[in-house]
C-alpha positions as CSV (number, residue, x, y, z in Angstrom):
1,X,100.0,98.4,70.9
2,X,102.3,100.6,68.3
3,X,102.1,102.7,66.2
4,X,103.0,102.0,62.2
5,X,102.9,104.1,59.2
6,X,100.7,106.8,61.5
7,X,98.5,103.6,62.4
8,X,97.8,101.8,65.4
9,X,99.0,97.9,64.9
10,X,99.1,94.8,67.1
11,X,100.6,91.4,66.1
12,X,99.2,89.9,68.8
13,X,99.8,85.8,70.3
14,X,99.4,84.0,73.4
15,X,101.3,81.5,76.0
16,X,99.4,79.4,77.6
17,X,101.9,77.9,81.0
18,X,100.6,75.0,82.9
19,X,102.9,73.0,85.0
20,X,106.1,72.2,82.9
21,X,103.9,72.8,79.7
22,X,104.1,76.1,77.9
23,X,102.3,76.3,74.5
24,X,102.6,79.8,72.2
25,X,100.0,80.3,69.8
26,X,100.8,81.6,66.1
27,X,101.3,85.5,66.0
28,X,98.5,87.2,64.3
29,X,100.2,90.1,62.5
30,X,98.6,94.2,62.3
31,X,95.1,92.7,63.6
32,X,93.2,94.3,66.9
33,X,90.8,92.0,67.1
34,X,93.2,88.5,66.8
35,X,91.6,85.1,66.7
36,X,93.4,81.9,67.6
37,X,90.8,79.1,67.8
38,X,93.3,77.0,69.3
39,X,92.4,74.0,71.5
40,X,95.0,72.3,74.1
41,X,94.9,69.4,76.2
42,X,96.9,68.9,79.4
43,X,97.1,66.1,82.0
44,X,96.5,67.1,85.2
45,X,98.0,65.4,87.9
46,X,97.0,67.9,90.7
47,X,94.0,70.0,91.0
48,X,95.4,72.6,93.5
49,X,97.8,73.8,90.3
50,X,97.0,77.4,87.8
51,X,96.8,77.2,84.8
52,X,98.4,80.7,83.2
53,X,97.2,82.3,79.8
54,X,99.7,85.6,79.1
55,X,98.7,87.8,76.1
56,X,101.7,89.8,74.2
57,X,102.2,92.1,71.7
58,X,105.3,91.0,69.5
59,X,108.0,93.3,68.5
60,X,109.7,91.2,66.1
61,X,109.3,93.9,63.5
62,X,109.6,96.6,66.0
63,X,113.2,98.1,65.5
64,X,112.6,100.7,68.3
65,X,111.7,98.4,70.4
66,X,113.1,94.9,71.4
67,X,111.0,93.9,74.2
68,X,107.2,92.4,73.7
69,X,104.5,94.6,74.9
70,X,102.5,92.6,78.1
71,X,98.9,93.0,77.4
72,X,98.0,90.7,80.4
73,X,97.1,87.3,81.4
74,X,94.3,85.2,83.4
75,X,95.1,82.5,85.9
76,X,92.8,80.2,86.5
77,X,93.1,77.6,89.5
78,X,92.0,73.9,88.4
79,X,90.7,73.1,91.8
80,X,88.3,75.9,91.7
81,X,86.5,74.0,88.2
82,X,83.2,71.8,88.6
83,X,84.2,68.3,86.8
84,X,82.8,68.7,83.4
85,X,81.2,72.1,82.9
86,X,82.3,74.3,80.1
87,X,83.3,78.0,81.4
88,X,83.4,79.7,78.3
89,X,83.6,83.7,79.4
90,X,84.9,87.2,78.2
91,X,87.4,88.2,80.2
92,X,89.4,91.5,80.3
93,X,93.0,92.1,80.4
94,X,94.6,94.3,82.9
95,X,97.9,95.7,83.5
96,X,99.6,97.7,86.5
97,X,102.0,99.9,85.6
98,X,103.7,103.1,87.6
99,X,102.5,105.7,85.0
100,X,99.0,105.1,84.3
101,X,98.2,102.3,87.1
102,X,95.3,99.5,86.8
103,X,94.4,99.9,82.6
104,X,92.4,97.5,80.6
105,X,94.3,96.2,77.7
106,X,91.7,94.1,75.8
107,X,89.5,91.3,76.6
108,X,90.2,87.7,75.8
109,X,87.5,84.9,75.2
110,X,88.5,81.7,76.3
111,X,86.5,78.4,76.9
112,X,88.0,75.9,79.3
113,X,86.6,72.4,80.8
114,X,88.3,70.2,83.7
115,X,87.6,66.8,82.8
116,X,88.1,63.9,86.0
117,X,89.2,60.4,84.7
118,X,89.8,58.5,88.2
119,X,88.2,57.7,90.7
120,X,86.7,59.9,93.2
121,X,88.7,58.9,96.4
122,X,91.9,58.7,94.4
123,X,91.1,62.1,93.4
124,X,90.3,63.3,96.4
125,X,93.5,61.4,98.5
126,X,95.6,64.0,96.1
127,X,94.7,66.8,98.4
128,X,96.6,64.6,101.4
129,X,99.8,64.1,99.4
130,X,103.0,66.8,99.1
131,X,102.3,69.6,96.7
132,X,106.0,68.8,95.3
133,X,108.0,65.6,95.0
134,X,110.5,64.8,97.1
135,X,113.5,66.1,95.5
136,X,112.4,69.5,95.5
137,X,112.7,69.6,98.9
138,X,116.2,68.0,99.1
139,X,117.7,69.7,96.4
140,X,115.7,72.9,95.5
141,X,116.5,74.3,91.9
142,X,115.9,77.7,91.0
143,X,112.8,77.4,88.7
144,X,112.4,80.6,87.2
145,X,116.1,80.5,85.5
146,X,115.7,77.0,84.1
147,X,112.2,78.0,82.3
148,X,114.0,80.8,81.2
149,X,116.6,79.0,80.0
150,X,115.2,76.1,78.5
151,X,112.3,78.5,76.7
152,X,115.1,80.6,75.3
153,X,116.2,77.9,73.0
154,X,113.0,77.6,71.4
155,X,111.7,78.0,68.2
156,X,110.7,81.3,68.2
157,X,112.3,81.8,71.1
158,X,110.2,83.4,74.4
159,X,111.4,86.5,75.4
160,X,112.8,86.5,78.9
161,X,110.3,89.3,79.8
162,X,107.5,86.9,78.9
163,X,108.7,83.7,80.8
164,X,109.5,86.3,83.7
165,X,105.7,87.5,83.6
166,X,104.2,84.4,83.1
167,X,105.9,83.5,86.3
168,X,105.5,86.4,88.3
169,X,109.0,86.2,89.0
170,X,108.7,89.6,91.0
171,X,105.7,88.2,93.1
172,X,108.4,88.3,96.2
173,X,109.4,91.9,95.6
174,X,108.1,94.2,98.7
175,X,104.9,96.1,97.9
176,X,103.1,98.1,99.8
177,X,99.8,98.0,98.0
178,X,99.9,93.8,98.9
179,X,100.7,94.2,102.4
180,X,97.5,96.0,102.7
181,X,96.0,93.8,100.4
182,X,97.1,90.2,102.7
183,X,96.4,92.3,105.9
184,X,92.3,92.9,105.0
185,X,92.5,89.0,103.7
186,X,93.5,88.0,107.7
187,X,91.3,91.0,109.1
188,X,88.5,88.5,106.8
189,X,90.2,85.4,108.5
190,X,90.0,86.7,111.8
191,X,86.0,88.7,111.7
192,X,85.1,85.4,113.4
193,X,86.9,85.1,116.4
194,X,86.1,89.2,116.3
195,X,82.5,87.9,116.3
196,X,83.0,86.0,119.5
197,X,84.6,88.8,121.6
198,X,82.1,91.2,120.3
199,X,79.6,88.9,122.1
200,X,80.4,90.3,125.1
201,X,79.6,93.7,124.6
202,X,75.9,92.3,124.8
203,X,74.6,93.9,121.3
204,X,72.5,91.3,121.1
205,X,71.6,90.1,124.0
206,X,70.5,86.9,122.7
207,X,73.4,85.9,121.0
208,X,75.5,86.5,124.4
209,X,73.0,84.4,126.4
210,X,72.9,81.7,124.1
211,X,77.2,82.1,124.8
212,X,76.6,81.4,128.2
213,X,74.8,78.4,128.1
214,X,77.1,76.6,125.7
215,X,80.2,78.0,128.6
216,X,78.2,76.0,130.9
217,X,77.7,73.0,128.4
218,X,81.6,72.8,127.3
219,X,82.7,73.2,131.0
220,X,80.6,70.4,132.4
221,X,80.7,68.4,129.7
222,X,84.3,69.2,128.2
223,X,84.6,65.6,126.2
224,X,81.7,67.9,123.7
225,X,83.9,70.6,123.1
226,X,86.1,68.8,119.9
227,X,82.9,67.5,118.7
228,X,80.6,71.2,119.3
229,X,83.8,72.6,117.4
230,X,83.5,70.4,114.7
231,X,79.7,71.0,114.0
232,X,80.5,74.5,114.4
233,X,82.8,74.6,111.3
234,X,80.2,72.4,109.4
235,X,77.4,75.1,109.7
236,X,79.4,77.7,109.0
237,X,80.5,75.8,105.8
238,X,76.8,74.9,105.1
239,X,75.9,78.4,106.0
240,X,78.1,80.0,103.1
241,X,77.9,77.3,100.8
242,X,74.4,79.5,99.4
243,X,77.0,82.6,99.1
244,X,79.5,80.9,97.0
245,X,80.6,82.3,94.7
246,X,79.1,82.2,90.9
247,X,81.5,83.2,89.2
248,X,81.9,81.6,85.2
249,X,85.3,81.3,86.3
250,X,87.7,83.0,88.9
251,X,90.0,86.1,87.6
252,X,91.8,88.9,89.1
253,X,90.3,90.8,91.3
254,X,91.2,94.7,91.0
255,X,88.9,95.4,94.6
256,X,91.0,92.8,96.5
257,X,94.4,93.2,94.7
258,X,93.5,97.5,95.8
259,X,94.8,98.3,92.4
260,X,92.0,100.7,91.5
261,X,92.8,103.0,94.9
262,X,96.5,102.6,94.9
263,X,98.3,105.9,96.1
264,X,100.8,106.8,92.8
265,X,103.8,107.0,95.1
266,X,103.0,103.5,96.4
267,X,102.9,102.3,92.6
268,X,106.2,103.8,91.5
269,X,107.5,102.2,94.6
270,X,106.6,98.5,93.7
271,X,107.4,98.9,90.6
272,X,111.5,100.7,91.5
273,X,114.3,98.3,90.8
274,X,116.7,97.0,92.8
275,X,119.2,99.3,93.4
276,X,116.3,102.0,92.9
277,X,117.0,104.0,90.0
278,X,114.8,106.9,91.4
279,X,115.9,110.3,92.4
280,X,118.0,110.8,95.6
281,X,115.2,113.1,96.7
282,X,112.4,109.9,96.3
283,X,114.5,107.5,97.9
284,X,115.2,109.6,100.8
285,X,111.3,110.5,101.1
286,X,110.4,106.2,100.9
287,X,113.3,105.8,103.5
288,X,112.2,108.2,106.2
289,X,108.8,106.6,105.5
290,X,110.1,103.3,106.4
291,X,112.3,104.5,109.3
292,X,108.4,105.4,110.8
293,X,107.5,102.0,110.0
294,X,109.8,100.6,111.8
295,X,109.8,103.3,115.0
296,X,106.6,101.9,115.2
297,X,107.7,98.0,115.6
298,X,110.5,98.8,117.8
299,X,108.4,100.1,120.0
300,X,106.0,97.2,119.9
301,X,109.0,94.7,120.3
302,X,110.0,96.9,123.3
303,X,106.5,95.9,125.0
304,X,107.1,92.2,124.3
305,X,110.5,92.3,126.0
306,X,108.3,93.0,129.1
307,X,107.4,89.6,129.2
308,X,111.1,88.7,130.1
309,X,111.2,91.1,133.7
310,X,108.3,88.8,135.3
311,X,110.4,86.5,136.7
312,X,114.0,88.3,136.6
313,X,113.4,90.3,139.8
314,X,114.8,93.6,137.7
315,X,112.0,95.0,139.7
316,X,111.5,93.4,143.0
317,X,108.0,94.7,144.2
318,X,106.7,93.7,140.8
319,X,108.5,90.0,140.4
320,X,107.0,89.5,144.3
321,X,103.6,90.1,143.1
322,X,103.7,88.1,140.3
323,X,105.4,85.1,142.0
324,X,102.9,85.4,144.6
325,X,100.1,85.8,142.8
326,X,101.1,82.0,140.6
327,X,101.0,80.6,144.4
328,X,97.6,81.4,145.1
329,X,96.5,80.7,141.6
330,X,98.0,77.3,141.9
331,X,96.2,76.6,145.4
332,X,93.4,77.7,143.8
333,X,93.0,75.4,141.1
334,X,94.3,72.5,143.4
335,X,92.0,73.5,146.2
336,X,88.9,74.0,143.4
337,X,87.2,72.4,140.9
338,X,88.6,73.5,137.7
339,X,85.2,73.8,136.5
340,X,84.1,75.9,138.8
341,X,87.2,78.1,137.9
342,X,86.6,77.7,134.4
343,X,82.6,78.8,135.2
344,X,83.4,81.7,137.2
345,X,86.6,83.1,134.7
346,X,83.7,82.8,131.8
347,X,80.9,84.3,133.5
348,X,83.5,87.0,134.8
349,X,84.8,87.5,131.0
350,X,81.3,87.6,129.4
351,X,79.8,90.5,132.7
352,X,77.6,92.8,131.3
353,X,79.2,96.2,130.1
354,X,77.4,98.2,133.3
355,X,79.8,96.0,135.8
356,X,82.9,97.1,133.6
357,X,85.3,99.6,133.8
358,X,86.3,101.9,131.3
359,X,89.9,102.3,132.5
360,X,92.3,99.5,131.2
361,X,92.5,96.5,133.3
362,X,95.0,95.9,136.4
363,X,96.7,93.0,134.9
364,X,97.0,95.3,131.3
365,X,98.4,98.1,134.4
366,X,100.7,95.6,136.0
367,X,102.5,94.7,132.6
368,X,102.6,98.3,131.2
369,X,105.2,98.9,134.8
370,X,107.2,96.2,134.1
371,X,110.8,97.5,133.1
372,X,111.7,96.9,129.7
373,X,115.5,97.5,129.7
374,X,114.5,100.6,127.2
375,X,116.3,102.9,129.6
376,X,119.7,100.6,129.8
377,X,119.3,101.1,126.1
378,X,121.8,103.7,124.1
């Protein structure tokens, strides 16, 4: 939005990306409330593709500016469309910038409808094939620079600002606000298998003993375990398919993406160039901040390097325990029924909490004392 003649004005159009086809929409000049009506047709040859709707404000007649103003844009992923329904929704615009954060530009009404041709199992053998022909893997081209050169010769011509936000050409830039974002999306992955282990802190008793007997189950009968596994993942996929989600059609997510409780430093950050063009002061503050970081990693990488002094005998009592120890365990299970072993490791794993200990474990003990090398380090 600017301002002319003391008044606010917009002369507002869209670009609509899908695949190798970018349409732009007329330019609706000094109207707020713009109006297209324009309807589009595309092939689609994959469902797992996005189609990309970006909303700009032109500064053709700007002369203090020369860049378009980025009102924002909807993605919308074909796979996630039911075969002929119309989704035909209000949806708003947002933008993330360093000054003001997550704002709401606008809203945009758009109507879209996924229409399926073929036939069902050639449809669904797509979702076996490459996502990308052959060629791209050979000889990979730089995509981003060809759409922005190829779009420049057009008639108008796109701005490179607009092909570069269409394409979220700095997707791959480092942000802190996404790392937290992709790390709560595999704490979500992973709340399963966090499921399982809390089963045996017997909170519900029930659930663990109902554990048990399926140990006992896969163990004696271990040619059941691929198939149990199997029917596992179909009733959880059952189970959820009553929480899917209702949605008239995906869009960003501002609770996910964390863009409404973003710290301001954090913003500025993702949105510095490269070489930052921040104070000395700033850079110096984000630096010491990342030198924590990675204090942090270096010591966890100094724990894995453990791993190495097992079998090196850089620590002789310790090597002789654990070489001894991998005799008896392999006269054990040569000497034993591995499902007996596998009975007894499970029962032992799964012991109510009243035959634990709270102190860490002796093999956790034993690998804590291994030498590390950290003290041959300078």
């Amino acid at each position: 939005m600017k301002t002319v003649n003391g008044k606010s004005s917009m002369d507002a159009y869209c670009v609509a990306k899908y695949g190798s086809k970018w349409v732009r929409t007329r330019t609706v000049s000094d109207n707020m409330e713009p109006k297209w009506n324009e309807q589009y047709t595309w092939k689609v040859y994959d469902p797992s593709t996005v189609l990309t709707i970006g909303v700009f404000d032109s500064s053709l007649l700007d002369m203090d500016n020369d860049k378009n103003t980025l009102i924002g844009k909807v993605r919308v992923r074909i796979s996630t469309l039911h075969t002929g329904r119309v989704y035909k929704n209000t949806y708003p615009l947002l933008v993330l910038s360093p000054v003001s954060g997550l704002k709401k530009m606008g809203e945009i009404e758009i109507a879209i409808r996924f229409v399926r041709t073929t036939q069902r199992l050639d449809f669904l053998h797509v979702y076996s094939q490459p996502m990308l022909p052959l060629m791209h893997h050979v000889k990979p081209l730089g995509v981003v620079q060809q759409e922005a050169g190829h779009l420049s010769r057009a008639e108008p011509p796109l701005r490179k600002e607009v092909v570069f936000y269409m394409l979220d050409a700095d997707s791959h830039n480092f942000s802190m606000r996404k790392v937290r974002a992709n790390w709560y999306r595999i704490i979500n992955v992973i709340a399963a298998v966090v499921d399982i282990v809390h089963t045996r802190g017997w909170r519900n008793p029930t659930a663990t003993i109902l554990v048990h007997a399926l140990l006992v189950m896969l163990v004696w009968f271990p040619d059941l375990i691929i198939p149990t596994f199997c029917f596992y993942v179909f009733a959880v996929g059952a189970w959820n398919y009553r929480f899917r989600a209702r949605d008239p059609l995906p869009h960003f997510d501002p609770k996910i993406s964390l863009a409404e409780v973003v710290d301001r430093e954090e913003l500025d950050e993702e949105f510095d160039t490269v070489p930052s063009n921040k104070a000395s002061e700033v850079v110096r503050v984000r630096y010491d901040r990342l030198r924590a970081l990675g204090a942090r990693v270096q010591t966890v990488l100094g724990d894995l390097a453990r791993v190495q002094a097992l079998v090196t005998w850089r620590d002789p009592r310790a090597t002789g325990i654990f070489v001894f120890l991998c005799l008896t365990v392999a006269f054990m299970l040569y000497l034993v029924p591995s499902k007996m072993v596998a009975m007894a490791f499970g029962f032992y794993y799964l012991r109510h909490p009243i035959f634990r200990d709270r102190l860490p474990s002796p093999a956790l003990n034993f690998f804590r004392r291994l030498p590390s090398l950290s003290d041959r380090i300078m």
